[in-house]
TIFI-554036 format. One record per residue: residue number from 1; residue in one letter; chain; x, y, z of N, C-alpha, C in turn. Coordinates in steps of 0.05 Angstrom, whole numbers, plus 5000, padded with zeros to 4 digits. Layout:
NUM; a; A; X; Y; Z; X; Y; Z; X; Y; Z;
...
***
This chain:
1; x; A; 8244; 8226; 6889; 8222; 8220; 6906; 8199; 8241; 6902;
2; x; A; 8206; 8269; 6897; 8195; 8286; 6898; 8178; 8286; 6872;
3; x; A; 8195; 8282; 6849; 8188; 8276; 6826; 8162; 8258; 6817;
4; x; A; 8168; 8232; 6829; 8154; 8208; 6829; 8128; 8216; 6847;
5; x; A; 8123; 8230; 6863; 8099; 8237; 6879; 8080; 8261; 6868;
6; x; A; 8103; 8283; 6849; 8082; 8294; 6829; 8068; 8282; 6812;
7; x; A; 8094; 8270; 6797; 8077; 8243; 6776; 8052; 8230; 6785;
8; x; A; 8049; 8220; 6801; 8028; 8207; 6809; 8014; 8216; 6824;
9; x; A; 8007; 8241; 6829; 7978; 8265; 6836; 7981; 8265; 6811;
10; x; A; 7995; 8282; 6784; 7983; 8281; 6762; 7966; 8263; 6752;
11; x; A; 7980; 8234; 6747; 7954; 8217; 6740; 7933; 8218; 6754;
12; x; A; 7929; 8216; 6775; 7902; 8217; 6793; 7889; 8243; 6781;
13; x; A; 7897; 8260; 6774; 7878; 8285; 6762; 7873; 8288; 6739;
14; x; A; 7894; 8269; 6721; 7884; 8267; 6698; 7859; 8253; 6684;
15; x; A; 7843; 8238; 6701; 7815; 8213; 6690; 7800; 8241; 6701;
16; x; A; 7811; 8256; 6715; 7778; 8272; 6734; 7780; 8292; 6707;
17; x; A; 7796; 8305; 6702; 7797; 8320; 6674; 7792; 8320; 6648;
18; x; A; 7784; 8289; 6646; 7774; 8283; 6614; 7751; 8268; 6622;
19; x; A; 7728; 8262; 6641; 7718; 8250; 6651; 7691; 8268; 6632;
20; x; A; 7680; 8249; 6615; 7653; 8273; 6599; 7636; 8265; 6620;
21; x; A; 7612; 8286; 6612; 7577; 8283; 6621; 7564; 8286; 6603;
22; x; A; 7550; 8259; 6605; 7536; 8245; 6577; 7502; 8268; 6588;
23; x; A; 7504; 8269; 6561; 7468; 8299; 6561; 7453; 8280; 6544;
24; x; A; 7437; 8281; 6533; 7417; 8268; 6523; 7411; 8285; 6505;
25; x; A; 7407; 8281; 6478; 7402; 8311; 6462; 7383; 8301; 6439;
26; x; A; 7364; 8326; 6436; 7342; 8312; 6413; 7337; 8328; 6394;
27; x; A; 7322; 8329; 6367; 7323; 8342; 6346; 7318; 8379; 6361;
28; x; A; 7333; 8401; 6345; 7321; 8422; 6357; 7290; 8428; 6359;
29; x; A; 7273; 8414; 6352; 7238; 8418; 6338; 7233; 8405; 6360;
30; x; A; 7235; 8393; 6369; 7227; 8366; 6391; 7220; 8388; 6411;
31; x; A; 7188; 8385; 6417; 7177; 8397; 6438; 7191; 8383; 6464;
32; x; A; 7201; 8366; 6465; 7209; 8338; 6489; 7223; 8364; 6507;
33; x; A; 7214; 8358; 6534; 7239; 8382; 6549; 7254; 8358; 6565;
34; x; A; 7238; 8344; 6580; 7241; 8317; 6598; 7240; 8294; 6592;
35; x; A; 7256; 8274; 6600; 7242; 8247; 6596; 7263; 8232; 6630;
36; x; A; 7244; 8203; 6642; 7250; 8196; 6663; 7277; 8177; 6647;
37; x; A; 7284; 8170; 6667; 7313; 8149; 6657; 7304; 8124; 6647;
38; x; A; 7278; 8110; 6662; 7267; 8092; 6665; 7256; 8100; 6621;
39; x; A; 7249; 8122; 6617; 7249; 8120; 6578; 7264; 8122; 6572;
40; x; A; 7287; 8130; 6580; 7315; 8124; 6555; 7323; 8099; 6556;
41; x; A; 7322; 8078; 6578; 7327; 8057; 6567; 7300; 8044; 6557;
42; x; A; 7282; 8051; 6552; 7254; 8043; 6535; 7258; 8043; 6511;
43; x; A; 7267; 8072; 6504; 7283; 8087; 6479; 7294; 8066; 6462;
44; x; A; 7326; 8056; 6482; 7340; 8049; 6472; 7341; 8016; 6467;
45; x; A; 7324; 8004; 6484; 7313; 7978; 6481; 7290; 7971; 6465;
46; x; A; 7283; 7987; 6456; 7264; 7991; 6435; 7235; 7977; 6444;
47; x; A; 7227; 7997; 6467; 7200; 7992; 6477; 7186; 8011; 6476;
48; x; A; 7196; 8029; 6468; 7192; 8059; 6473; 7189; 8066; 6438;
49; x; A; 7174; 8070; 6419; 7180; 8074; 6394; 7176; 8096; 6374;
50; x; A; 7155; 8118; 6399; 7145; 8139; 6389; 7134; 8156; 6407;
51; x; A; 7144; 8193; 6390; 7145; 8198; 6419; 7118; 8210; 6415;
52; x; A; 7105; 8227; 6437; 7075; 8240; 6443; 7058; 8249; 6419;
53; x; A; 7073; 8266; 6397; 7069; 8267; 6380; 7057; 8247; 6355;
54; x; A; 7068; 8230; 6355; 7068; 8203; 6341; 7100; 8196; 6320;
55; x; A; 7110; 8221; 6325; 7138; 8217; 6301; 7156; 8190; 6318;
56; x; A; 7165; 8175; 6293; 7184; 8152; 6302; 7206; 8152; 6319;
57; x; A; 7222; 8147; 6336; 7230; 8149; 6348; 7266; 8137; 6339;
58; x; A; 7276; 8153; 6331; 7306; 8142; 6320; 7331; 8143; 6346;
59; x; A; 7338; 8121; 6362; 7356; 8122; 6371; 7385; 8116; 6366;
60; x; A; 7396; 8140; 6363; 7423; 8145; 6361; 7444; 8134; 6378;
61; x; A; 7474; 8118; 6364; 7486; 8108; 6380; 7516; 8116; 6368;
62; x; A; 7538; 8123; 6394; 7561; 8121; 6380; 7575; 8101; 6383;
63; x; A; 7603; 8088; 6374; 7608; 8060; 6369; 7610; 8050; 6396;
64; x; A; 7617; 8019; 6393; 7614; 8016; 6420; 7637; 8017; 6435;
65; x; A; 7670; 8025; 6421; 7688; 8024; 6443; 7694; 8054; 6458;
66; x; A; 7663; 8070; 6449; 7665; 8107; 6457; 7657; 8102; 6499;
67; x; A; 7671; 8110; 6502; 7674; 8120; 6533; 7640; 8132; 6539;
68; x; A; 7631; 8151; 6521; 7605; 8161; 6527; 7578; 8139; 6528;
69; x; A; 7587; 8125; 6504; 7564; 8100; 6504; 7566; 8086; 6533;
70; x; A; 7589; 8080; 6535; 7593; 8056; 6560; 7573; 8071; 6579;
71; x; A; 7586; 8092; 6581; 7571; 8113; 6605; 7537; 8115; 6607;
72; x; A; 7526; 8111; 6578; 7498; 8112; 6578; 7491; 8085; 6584;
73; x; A; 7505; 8063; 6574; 7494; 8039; 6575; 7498; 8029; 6614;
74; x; A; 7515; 8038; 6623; 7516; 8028; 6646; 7494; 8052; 6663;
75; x; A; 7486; 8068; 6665; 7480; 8092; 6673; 7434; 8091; 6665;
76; x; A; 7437; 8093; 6647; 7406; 8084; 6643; 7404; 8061; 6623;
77; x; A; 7418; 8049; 6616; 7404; 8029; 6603; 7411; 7992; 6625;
78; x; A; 7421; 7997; 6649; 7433; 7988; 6663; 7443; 7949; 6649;
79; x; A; 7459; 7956; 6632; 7472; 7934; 6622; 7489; 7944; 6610;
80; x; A; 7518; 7917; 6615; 7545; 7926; 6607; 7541; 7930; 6569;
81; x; A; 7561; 7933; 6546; 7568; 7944; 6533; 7572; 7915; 6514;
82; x; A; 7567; 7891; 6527; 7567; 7872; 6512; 7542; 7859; 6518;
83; x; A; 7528; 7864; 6529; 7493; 7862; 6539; 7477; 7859; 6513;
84; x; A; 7486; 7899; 6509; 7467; 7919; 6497; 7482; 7899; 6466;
85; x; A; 7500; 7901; 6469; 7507; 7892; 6439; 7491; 7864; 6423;
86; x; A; 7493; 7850; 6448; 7479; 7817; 6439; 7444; 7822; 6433;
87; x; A; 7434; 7841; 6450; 7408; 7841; 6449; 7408; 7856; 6428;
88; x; A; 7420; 7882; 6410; 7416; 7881; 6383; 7420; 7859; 6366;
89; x; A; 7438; 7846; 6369; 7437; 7819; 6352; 7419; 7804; 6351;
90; x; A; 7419; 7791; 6380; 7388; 7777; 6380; 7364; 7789; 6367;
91; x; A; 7362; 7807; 6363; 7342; 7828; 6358; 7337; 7825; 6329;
92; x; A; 7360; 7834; 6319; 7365; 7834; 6290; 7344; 7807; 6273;
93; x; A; 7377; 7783; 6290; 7373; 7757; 6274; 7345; 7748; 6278;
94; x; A; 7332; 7759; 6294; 7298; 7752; 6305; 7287; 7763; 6284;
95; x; A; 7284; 7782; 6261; 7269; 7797; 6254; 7252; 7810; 6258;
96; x; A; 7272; 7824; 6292; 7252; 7846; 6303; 7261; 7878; 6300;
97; x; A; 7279; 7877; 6283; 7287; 7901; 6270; 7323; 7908; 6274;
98; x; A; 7331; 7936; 6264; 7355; 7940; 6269; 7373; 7945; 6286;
99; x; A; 7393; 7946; 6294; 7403; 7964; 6312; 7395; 7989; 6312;
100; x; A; 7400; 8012; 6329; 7400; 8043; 6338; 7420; 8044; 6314;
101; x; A; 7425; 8072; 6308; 7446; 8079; 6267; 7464; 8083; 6295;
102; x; A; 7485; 8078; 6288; 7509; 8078; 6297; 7531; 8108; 6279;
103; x; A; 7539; 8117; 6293; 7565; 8138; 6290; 7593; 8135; 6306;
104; x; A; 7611; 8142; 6290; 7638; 8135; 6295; 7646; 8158; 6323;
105; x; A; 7631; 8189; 6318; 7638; 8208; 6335; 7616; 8231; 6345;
106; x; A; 7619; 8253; 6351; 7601; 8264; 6368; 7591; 8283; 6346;
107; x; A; 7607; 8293; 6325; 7605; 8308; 6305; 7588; 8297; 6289;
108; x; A; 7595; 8267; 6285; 7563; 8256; 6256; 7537; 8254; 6274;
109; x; A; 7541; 8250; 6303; 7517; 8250; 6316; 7501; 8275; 6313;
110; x; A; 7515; 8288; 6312; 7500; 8322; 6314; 7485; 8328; 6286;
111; x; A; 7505; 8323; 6267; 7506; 8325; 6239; 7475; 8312; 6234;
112; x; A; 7469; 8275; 6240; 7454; 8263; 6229; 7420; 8278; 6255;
113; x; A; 7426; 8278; 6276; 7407; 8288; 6291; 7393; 8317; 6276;
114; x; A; 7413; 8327; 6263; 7409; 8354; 6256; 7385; 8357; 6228;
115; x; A; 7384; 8332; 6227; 7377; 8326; 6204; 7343; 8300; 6217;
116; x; A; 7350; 8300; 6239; 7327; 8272; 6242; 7302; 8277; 6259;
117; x; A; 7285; 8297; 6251; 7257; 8306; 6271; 7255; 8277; 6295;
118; x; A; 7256; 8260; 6294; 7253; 8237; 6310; 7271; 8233; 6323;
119; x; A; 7298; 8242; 6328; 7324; 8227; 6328; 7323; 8240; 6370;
120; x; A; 7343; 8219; 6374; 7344; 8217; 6409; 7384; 8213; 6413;
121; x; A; 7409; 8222; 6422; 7428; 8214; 6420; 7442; 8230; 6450;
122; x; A; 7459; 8215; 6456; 7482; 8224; 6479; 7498; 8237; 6462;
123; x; A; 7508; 8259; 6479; 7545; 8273; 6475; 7548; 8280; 6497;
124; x; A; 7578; 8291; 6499; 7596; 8303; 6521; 7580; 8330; 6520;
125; x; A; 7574; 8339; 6546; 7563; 8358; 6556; 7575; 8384; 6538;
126; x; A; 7608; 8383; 6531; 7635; 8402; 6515; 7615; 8409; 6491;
127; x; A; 7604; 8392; 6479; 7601; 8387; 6451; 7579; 8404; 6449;
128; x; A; 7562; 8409; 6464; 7528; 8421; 6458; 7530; 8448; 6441;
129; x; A; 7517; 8449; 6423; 7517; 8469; 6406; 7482; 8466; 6398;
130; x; A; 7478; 8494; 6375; 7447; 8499; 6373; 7442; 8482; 6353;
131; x; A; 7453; 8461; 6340; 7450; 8446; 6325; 7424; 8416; 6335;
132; x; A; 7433; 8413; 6369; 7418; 8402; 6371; 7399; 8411; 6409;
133; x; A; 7388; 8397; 6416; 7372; 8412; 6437; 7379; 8397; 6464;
134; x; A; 7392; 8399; 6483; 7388; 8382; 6505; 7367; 8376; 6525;
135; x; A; 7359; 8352; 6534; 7336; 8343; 6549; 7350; 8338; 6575;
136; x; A; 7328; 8349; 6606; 7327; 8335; 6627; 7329; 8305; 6625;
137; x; A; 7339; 8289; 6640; 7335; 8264; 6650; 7333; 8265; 6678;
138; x; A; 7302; 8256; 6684; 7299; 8247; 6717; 7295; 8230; 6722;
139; x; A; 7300; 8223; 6749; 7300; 8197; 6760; 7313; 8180; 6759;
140; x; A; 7318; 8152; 6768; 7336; 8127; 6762; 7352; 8130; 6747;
141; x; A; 7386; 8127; 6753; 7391; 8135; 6725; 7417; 8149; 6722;
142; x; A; 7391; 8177; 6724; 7402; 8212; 6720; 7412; 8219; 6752;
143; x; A; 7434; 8235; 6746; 7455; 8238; 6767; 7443; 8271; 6772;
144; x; A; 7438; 8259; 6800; 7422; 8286; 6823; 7438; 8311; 6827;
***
């Protein structure tokens, strides 16, 4: 009995313990300090295409069965994970351009950002290194 009632506080503490916080992270050069929630899904819906400067605007995505995407797509882009998916398709087959570059993990995200003056991408808060720069998100969205 005793047994069976640890077990199951453990599970209950185990989702709070691997539970990421999705950051928003942009080339290190990127004057950007802020952006409202209401532009990341601008960003990522591709209404949004360039930032102040005038450099292009590359949104970064990791695949779609990553726990972090879900989190951004439900969170500021407020559509589920098969939404966002169809409206790149639709998008595509329209010839209104490509998907966001897609990455398998948090490491080629960093890697290709590291590399993309324009580039915009989520990781686990764990992951932040000087490779790439993290941005405020306010408003709608972004968790107070």
């Amino acid at each position: 009995m005793i047994r069976h009632m640890l077990f199951t506080f453990f599970l209950l503490l185990v989702p709070l313990a691997v539970r990421a916080e999705v950051v928003m992270v942009v080339h290190p050069s990127n004057p950007i300090t802020h952006l409202k929630g209401r532009d990341i899904q601008a960003i990522y819906l591709f209404k949004k295409i360039t930032w102040k400067n005038g450099l292009r605007i590359v949104p970064i995505h990791l695949g779609a069965r990553d726990a972090l995407r879900e989190s951004l797509s439900k969170k500021w882009l407020g559509r589920s994970l098969r939404e966002i998916e169809n409206f790149y398709l639709m998008r595509a087959l329209s010839g209104q351009g490509q998907p966001p570059v897609i990455f398998a993990n948090t490491k080629e995200v960093k890697a290709y950002l590291s590399r993309t003056q324009g580039g915009i991408a989520y990781i686990d808060r764990k992951d932040l290194d000087d490779s790439v720069k993290a941005i405020i998100v306010e408003g709608p969205g972004a968790e107070q």
